[in-house]
mmCIF file of the C-alpha atoms, coordinates in Angstrom:
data_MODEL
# 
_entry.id   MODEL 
# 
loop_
_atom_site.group_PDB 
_atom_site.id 
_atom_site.type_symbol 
_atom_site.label_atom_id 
_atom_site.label_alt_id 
_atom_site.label_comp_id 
_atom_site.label_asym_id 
_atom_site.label_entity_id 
_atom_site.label_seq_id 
_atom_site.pdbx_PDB_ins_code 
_atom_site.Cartn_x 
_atom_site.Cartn_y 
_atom_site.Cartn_z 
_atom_site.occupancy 
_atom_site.B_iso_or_equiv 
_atom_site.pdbx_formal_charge 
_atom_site.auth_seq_id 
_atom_site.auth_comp_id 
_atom_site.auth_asym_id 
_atom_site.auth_atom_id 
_atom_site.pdbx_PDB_model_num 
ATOM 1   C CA . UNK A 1 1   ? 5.589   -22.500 38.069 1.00 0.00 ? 1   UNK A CA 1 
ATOM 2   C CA . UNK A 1 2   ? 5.357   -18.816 39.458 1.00 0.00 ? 2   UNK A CA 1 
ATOM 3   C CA . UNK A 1 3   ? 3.011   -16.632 38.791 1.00 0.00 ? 3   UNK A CA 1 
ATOM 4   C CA . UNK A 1 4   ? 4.926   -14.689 35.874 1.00 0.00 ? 4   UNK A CA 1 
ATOM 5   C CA . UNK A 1 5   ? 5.262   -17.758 34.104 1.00 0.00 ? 5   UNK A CA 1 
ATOM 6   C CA . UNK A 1 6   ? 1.748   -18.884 33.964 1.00 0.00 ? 6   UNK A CA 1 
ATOM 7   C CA . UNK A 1 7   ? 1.103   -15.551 32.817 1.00 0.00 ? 7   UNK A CA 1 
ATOM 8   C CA . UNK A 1 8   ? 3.264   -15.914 29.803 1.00 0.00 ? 8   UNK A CA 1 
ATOM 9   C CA . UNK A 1 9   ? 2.820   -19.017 28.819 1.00 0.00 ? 9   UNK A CA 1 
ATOM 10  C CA . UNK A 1 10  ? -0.568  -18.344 28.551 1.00 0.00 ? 10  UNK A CA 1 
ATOM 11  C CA . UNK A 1 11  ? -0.578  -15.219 26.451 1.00 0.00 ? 11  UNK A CA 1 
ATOM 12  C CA . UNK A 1 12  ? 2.686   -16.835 24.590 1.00 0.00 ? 12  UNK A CA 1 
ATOM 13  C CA . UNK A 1 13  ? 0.205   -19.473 23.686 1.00 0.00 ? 13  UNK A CA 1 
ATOM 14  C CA . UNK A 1 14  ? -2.593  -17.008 22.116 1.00 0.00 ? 14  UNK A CA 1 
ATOM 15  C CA . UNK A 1 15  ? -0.046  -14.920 20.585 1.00 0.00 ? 15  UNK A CA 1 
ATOM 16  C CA . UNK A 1 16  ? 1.773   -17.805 18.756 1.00 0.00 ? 16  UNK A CA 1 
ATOM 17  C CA . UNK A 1 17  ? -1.166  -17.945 16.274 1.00 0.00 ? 17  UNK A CA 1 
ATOM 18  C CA . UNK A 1 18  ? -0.285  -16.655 12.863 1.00 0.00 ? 18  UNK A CA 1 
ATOM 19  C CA . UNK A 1 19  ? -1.121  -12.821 12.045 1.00 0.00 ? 19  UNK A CA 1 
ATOM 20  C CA . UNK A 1 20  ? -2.029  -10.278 14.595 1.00 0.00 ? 20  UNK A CA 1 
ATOM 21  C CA . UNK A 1 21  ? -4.848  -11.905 16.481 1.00 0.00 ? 21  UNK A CA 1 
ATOM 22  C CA . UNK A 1 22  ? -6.278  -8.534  17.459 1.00 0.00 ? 22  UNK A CA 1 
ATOM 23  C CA . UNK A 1 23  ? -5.823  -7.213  14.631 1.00 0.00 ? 23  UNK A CA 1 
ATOM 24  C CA . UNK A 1 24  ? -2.790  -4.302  12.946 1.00 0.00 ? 24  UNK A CA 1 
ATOM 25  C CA . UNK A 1 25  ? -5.577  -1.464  13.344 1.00 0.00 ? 25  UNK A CA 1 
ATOM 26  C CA . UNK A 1 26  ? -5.979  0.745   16.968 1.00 0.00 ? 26  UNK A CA 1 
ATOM 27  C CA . UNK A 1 27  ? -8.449  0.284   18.934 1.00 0.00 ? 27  UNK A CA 1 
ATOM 28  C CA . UNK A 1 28  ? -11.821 2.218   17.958 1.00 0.00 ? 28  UNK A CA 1 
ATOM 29  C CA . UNK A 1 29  ? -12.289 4.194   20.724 1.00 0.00 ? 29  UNK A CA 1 
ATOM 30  C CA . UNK A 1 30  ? -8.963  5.070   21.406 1.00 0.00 ? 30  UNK A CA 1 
ATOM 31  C CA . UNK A 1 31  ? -8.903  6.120   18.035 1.00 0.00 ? 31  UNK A CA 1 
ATOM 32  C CA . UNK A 1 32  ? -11.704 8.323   18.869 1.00 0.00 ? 32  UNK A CA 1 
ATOM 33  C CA . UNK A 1 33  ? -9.675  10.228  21.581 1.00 0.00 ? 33  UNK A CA 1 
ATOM 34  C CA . UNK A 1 34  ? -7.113  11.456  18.841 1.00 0.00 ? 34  UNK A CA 1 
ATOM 35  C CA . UNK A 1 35  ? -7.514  14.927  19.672 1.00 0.00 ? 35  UNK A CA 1 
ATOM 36  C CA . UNK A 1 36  ? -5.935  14.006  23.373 1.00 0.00 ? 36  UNK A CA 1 
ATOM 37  C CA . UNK A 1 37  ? -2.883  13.355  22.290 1.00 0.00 ? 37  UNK A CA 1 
ATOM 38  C CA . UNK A 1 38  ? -0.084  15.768  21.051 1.00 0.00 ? 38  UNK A CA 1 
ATOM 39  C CA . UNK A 1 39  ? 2.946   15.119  19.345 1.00 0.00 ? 39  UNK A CA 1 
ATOM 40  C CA . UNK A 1 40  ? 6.018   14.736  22.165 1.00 0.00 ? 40  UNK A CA 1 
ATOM 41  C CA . UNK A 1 41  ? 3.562   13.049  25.186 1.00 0.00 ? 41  UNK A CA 1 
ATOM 42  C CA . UNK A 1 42  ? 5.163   10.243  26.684 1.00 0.00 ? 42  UNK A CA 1 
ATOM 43  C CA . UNK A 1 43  ? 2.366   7.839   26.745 1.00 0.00 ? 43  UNK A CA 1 
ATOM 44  C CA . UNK A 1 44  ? 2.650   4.045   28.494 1.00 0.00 ? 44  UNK A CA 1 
ATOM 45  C CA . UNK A 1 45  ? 0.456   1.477   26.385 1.00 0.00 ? 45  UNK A CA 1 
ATOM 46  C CA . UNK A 1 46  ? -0.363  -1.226  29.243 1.00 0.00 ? 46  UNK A CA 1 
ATOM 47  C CA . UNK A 1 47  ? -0.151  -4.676  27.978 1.00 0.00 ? 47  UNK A CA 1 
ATOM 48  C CA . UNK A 1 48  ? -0.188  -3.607  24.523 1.00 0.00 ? 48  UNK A CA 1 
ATOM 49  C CA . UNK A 1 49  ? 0.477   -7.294  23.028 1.00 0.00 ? 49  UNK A CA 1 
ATOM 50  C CA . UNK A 1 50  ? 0.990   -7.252  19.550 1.00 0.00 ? 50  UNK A CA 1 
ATOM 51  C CA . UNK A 1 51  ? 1.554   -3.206  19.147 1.00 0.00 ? 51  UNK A CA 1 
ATOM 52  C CA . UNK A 1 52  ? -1.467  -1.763  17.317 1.00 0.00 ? 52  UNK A CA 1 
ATOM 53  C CA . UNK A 1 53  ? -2.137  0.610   19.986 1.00 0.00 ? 53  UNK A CA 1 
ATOM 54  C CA . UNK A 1 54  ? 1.658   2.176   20.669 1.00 0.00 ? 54  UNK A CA 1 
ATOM 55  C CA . UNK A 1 55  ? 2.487   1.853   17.101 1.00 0.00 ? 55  UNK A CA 1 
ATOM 56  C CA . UNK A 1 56  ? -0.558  4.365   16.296 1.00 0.00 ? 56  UNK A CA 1 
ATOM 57  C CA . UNK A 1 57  ? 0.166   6.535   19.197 1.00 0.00 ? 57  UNK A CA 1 
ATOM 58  C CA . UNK A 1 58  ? 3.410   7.132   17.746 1.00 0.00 ? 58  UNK A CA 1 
ATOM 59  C CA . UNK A 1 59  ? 2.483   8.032   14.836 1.00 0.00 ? 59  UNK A CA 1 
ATOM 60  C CA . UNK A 1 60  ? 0.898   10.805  16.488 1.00 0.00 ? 60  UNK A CA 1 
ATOM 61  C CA . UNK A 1 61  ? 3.977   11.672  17.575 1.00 0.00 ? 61  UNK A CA 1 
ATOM 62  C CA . UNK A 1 62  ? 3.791   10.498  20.863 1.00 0.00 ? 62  UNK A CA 1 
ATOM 63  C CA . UNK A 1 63  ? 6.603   9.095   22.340 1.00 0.00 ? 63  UNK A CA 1 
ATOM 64  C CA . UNK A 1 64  ? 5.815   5.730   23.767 1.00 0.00 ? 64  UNK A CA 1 
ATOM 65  C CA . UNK A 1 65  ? 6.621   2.698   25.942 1.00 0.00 ? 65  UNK A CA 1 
ATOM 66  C CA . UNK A 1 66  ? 4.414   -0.228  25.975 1.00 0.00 ? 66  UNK A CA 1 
ATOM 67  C CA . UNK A 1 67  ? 5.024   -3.502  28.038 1.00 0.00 ? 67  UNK A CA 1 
ATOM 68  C CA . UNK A 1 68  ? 3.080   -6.775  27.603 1.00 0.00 ? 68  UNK A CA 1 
ATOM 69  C CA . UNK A 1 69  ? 4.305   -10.478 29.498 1.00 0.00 ? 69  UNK A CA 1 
ATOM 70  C CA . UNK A 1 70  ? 4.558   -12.226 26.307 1.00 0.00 ? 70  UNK A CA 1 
ATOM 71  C CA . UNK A 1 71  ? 7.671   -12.402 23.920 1.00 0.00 ? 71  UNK A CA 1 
ATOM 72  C CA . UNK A 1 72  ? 5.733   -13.448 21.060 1.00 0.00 ? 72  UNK A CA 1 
ATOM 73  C CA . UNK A 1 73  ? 3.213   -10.064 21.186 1.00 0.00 ? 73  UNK A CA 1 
ATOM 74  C CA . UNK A 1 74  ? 6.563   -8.274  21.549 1.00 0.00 ? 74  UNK A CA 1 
ATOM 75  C CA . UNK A 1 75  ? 8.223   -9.284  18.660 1.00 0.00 ? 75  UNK A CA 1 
ATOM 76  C CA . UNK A 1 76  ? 5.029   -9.078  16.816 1.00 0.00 ? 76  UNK A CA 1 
ATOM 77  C CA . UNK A 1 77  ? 4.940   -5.197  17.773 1.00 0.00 ? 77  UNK A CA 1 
ATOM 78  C CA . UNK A 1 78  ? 8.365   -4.574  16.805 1.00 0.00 ? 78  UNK A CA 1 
ATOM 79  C CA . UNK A 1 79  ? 7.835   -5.839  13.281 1.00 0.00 ? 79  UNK A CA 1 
ATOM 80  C CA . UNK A 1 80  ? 4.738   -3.618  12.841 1.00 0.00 ? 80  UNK A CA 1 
ATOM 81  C CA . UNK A 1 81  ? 6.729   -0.300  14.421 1.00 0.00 ? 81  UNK A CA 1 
ATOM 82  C CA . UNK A 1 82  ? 9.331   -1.123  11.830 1.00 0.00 ? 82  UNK A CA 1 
ATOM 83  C CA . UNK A 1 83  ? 7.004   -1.621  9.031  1.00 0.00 ? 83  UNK A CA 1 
ATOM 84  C CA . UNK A 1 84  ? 5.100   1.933   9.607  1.00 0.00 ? 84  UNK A CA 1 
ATOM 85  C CA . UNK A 1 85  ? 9.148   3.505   10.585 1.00 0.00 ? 85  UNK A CA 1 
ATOM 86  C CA . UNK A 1 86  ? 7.982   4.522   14.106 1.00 0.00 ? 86  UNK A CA 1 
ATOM 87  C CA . UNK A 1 87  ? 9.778   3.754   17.486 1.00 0.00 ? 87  UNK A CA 1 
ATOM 88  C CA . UNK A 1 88  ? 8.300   2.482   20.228 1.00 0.00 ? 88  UNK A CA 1 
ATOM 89  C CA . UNK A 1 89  ? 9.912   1.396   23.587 1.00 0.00 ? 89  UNK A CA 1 
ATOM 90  C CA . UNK A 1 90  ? 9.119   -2.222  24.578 1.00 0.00 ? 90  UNK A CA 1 
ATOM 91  C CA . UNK A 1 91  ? 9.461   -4.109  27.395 1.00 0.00 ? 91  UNK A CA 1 
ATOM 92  C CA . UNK A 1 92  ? 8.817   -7.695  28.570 1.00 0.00 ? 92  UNK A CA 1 
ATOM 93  C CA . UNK A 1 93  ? 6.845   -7.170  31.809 1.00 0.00 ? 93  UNK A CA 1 
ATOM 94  C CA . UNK A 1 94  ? 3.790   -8.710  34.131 1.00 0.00 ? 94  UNK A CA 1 
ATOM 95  C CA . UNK A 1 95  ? 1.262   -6.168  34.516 1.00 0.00 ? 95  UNK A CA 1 
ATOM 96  C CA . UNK A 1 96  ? 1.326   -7.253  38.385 1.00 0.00 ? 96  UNK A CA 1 
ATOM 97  C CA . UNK A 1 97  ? 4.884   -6.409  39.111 1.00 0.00 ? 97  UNK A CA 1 
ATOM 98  C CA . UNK A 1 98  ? 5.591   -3.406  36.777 1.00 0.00 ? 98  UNK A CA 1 
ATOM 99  C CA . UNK A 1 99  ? 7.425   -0.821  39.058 1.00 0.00 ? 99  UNK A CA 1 
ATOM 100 C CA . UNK A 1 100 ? 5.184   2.706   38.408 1.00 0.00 ? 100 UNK A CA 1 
ATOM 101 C CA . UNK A 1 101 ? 7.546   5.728   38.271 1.00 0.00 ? 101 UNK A CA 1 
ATOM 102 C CA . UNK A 1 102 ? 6.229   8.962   39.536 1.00 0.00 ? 102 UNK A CA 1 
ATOM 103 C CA . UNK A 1 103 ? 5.128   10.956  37.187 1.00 0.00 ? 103 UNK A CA 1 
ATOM 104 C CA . UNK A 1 104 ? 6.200   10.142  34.643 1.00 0.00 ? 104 UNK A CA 1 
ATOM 105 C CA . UNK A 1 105 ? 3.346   9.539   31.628 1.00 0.00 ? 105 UNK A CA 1 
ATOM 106 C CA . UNK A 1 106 ? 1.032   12.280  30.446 1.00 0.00 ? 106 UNK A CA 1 
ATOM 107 C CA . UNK A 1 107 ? -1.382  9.766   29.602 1.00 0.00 ? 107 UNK A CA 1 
ATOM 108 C CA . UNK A 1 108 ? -1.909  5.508   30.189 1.00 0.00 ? 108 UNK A CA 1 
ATOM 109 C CA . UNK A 1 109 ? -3.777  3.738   27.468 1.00 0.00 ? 109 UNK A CA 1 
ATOM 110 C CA . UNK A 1 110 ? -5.509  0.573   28.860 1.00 0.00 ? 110 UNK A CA 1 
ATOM 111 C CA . UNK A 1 111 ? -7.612  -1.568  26.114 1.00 0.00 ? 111 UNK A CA 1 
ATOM 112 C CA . UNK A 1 112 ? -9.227  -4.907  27.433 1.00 0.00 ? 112 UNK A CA 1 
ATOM 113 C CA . UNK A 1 113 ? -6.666  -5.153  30.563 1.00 0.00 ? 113 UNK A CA 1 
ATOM 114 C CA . UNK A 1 114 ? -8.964  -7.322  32.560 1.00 0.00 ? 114 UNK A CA 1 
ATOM 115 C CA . UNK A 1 115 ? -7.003  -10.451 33.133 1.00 0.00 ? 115 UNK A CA 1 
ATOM 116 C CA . UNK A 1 116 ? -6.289  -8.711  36.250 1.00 0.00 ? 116 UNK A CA 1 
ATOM 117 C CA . UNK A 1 117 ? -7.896  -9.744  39.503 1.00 0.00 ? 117 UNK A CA 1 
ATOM 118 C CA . UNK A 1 118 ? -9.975  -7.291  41.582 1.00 0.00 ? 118 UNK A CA 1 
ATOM 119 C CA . UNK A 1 119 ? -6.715  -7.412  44.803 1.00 0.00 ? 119 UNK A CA 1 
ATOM 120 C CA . UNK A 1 120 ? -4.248  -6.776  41.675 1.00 0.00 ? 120 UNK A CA 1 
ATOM 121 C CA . UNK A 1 121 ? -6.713  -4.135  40.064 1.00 0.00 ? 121 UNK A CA 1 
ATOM 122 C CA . UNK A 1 122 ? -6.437  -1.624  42.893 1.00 0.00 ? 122 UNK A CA 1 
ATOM 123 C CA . UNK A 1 123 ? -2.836  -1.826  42.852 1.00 0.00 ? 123 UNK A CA 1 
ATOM 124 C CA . UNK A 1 124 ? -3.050  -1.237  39.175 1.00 0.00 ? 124 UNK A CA 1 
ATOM 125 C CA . UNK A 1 125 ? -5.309  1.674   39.479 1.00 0.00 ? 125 UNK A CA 1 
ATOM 126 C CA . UNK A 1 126 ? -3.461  3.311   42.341 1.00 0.00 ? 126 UNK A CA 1 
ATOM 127 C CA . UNK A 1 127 ? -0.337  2.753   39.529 1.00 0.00 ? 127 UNK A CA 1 
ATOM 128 C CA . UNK A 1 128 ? -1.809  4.734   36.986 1.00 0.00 ? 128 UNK A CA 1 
ATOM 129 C CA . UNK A 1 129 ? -2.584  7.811   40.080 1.00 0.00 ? 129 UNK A CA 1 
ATOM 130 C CA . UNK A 1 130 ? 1.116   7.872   40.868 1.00 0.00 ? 130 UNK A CA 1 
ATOM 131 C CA . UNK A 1 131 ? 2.802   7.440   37.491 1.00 0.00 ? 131 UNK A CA 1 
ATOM 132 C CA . UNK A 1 132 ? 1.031   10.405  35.515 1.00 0.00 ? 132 UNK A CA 1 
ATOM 133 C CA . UNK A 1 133 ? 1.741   13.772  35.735 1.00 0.00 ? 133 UNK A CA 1 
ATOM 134 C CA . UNK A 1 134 ? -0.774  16.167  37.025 1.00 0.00 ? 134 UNK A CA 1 
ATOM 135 C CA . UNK A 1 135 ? -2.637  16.473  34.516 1.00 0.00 ? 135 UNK A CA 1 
ATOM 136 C CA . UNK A 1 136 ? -2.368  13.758  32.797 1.00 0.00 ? 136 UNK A CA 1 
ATOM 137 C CA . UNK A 1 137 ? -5.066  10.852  31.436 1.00 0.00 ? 137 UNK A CA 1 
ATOM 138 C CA . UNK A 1 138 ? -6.087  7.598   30.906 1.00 0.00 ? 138 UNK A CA 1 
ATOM 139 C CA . UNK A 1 139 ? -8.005  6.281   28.381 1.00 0.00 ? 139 UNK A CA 1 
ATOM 140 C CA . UNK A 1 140 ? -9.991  2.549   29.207 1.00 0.00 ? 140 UNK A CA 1 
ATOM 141 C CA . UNK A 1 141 ? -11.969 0.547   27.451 1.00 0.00 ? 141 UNK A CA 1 
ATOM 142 C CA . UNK A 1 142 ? -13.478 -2.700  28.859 1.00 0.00 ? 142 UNK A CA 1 
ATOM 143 C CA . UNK A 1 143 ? -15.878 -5.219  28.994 1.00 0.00 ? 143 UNK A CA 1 
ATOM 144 C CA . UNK A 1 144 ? -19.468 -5.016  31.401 1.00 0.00 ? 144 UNK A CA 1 
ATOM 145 C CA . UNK A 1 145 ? -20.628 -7.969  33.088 1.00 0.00 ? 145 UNK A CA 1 
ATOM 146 C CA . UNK A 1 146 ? -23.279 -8.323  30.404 1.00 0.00 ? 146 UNK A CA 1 
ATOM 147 C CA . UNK A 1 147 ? -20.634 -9.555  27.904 1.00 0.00 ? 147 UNK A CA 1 
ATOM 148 C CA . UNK A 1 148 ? -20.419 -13.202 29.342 1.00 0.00 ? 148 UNK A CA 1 
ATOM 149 C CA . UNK A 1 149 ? -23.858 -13.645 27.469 1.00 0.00 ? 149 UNK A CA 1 
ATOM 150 C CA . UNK A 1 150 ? -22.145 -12.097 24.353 1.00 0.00 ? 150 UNK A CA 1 
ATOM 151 C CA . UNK A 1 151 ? -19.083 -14.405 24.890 1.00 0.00 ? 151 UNK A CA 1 
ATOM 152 C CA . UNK A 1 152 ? -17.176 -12.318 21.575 1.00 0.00 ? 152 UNK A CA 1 
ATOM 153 C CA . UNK A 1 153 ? -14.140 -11.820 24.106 1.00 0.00 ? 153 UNK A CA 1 
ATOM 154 C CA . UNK A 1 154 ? -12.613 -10.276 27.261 1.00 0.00 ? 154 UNK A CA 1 
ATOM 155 C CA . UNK A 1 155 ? -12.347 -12.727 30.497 1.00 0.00 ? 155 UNK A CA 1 
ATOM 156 C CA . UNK A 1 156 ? -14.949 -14.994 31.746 1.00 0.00 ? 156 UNK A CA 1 
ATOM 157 C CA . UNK A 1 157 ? -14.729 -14.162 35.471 1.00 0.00 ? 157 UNK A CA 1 
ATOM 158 C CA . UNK A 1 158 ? -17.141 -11.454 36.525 1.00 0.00 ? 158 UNK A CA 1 
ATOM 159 C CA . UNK A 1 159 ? -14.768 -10.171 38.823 1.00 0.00 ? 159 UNK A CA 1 
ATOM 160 C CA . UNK A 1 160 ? -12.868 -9.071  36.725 1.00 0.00 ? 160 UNK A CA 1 
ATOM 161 C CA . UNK A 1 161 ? -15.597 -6.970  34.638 1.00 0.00 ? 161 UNK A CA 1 
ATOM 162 C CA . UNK A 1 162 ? -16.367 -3.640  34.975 1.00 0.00 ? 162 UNK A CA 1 
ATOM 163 C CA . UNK A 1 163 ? -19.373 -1.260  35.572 1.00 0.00 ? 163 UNK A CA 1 
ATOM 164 C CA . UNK A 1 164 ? -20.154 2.138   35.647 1.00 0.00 ? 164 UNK A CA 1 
ATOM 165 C CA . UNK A 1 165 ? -19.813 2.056   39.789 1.00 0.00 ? 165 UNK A CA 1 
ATOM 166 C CA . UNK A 1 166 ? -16.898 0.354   39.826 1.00 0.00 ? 166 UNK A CA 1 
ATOM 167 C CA . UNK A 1 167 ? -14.865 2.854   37.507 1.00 0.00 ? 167 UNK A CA 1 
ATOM 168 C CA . UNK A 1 168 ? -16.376 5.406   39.514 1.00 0.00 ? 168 UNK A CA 1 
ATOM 169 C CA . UNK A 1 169 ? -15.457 4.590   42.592 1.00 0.00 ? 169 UNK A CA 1 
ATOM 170 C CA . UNK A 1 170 ? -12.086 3.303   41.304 1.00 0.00 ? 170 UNK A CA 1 
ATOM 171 C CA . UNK A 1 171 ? -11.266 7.043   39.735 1.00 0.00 ? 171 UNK A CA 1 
ATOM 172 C CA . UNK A 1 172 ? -12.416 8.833   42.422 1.00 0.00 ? 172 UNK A CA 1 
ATOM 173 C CA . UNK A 1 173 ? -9.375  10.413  42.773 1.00 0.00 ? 173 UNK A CA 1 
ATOM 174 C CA . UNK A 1 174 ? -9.256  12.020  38.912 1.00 0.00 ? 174 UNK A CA 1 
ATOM 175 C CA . UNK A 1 175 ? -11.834 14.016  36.956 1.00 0.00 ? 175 UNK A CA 1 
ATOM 176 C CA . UNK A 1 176 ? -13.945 12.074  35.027 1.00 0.00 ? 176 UNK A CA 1 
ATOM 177 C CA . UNK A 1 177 ? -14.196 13.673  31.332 1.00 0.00 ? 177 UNK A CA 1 
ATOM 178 C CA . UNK A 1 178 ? -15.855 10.697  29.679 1.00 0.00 ? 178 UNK A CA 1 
ATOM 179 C CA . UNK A 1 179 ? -17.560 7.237   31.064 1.00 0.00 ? 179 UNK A CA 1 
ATOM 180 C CA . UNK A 1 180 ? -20.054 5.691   28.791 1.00 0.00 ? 180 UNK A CA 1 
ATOM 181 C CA . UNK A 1 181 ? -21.127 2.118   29.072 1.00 0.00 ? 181 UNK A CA 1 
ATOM 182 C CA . UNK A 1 182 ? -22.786 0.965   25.161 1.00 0.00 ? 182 UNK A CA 1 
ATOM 183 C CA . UNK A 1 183 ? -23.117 -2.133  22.963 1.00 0.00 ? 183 UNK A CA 1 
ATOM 184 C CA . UNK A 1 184 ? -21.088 -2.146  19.758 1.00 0.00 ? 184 UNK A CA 1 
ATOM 185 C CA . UNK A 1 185 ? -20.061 -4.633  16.935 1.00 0.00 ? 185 UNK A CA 1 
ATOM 186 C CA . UNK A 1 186 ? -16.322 -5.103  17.441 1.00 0.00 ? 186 UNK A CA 1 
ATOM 187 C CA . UNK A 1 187 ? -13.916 -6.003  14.459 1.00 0.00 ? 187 UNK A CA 1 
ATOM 188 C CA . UNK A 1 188 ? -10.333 -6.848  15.813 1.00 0.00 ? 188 UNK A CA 1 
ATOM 189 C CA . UNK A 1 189 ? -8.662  -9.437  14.742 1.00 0.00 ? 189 UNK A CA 1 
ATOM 190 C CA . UNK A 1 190 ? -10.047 -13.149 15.238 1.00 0.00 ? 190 UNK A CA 1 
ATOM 191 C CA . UNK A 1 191 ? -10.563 -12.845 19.315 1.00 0.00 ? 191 UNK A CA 1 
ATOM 192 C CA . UNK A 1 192 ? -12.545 -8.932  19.499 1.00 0.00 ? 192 UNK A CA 1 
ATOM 193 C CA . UNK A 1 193 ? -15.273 -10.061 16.845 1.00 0.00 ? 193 UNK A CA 1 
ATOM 194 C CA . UNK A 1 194 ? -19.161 -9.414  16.915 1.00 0.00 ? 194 UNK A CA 1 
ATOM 195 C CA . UNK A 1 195 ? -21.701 -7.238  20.024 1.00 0.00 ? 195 UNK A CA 1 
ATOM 196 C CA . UNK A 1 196 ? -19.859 -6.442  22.719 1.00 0.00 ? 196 UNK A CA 1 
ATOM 197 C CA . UNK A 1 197 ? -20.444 -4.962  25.649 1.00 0.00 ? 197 UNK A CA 1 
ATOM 198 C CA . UNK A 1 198 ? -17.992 -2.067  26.612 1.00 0.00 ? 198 UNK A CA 1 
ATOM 199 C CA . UNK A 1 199 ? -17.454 0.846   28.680 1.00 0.00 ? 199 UNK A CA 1 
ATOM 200 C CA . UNK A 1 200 ? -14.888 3.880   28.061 1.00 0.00 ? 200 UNK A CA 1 
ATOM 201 C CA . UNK A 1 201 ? -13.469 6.083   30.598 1.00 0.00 ? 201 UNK A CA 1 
ATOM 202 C CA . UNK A 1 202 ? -11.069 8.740   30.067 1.00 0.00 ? 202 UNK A CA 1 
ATOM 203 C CA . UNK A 1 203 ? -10.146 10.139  33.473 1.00 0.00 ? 203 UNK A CA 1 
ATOM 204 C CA . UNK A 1 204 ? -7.582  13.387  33.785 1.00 0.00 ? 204 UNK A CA 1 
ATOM 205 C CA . UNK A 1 205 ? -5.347  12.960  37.245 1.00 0.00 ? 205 UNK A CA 1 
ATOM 206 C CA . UNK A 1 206 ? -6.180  16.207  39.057 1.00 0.00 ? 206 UNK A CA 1 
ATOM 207 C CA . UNK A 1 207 ? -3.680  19.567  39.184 1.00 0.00 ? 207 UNK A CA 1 
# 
């Protein structure tokens, strides 16, 4: 089975479970970065499942595309962008072999993307460089290494965990406006529940 595949029919198999497992809600901090986005930026929500994410940034009038590998999460997220009357552009896509246009986002949301593994990560990274304008940001929020002895979600592989140096080093290239590593009680859905241990980074590609 390729690598695509296994992909999907692993996420196909999480997302088949009734409801939104992650909950209809954004994601807290991304919520808390409201004031970065402005009505008419094209915004790319990476692997953005069952839609809480995009469908929120478009209601801030953002116009966004999100892409995730699994049907299921796909048709999830169009029934809530039709429920709340918003559009949102949606794709079926792996997050290893999406094809990064130049410049084309002013800003990349990326919530708990770590199934990714460290060789595909720098590609990724080096994706978000090229495909926003100058200018533009992420926003990221993952798990730390200390959340395998929280076990409340996120991947079990330390490799693919972040830190502080890591994001660092991996943004070296962008400003750094925000990178804060904490402990917080998460409430999404049935699979982000209880303390977690996060970091957030929002990083603006330089002029």
């Amino acid at each position: 089975m390729a690598v695509f595949d296994d992909a999907q029919a692993f996420w196909d198999q999480r997302f088949a479970e009734p409801g939104y497992i992650f909950g209809t809600a954004p994601n807290v901090f991304l919520q808390s970065q409201a004031a970065r986005f402005r009505p008419g930026m094209r915004v790319l929500d990476l692997a953005c499942g069952e839609g809480r994410n995009s469908v929120w940034l478009a209601r801030q009038g953002c116009e966004v595309e999100g892409f995730d590998v699994s049907p299921l999460a796909l048709q999830k997220a169009t029934r809530l962008a039709e429920n709340h009357k918003v559009n949102v552009r949606l794709e079926q896509a792996d997050i290893r072999e999406w094809e990064w246009v130049p410049e084309r986002f002013d800003a990349i949301v990326c919530i708990f993307i770590q199934f990714a593994a460290p060789e595909d990560r720098a590609r990724l990274f080096a994706g978000f460089h090229s495909a926003l304008k100058p200018g533009g940001v992420v926003v990221l929020e993952g798990y730390t290494p200390r959340q395998l002895e929280f076990g409340t979600g996120g991947p079990r592989d330390r490799a693919n965990l972040y830190t502080r140096e890591l994001l660092e080093e991996a943004f070296a290239a962008f400003d750094i406006l925000h990178l804060e590593e904490h402990e917080s009680i998460l409430a999404e859905g049935t699979k982000h529940v209880g303390r977690s241990a996060l970091i957030d980074l929002v990083a603006r590609k330089r002029r």
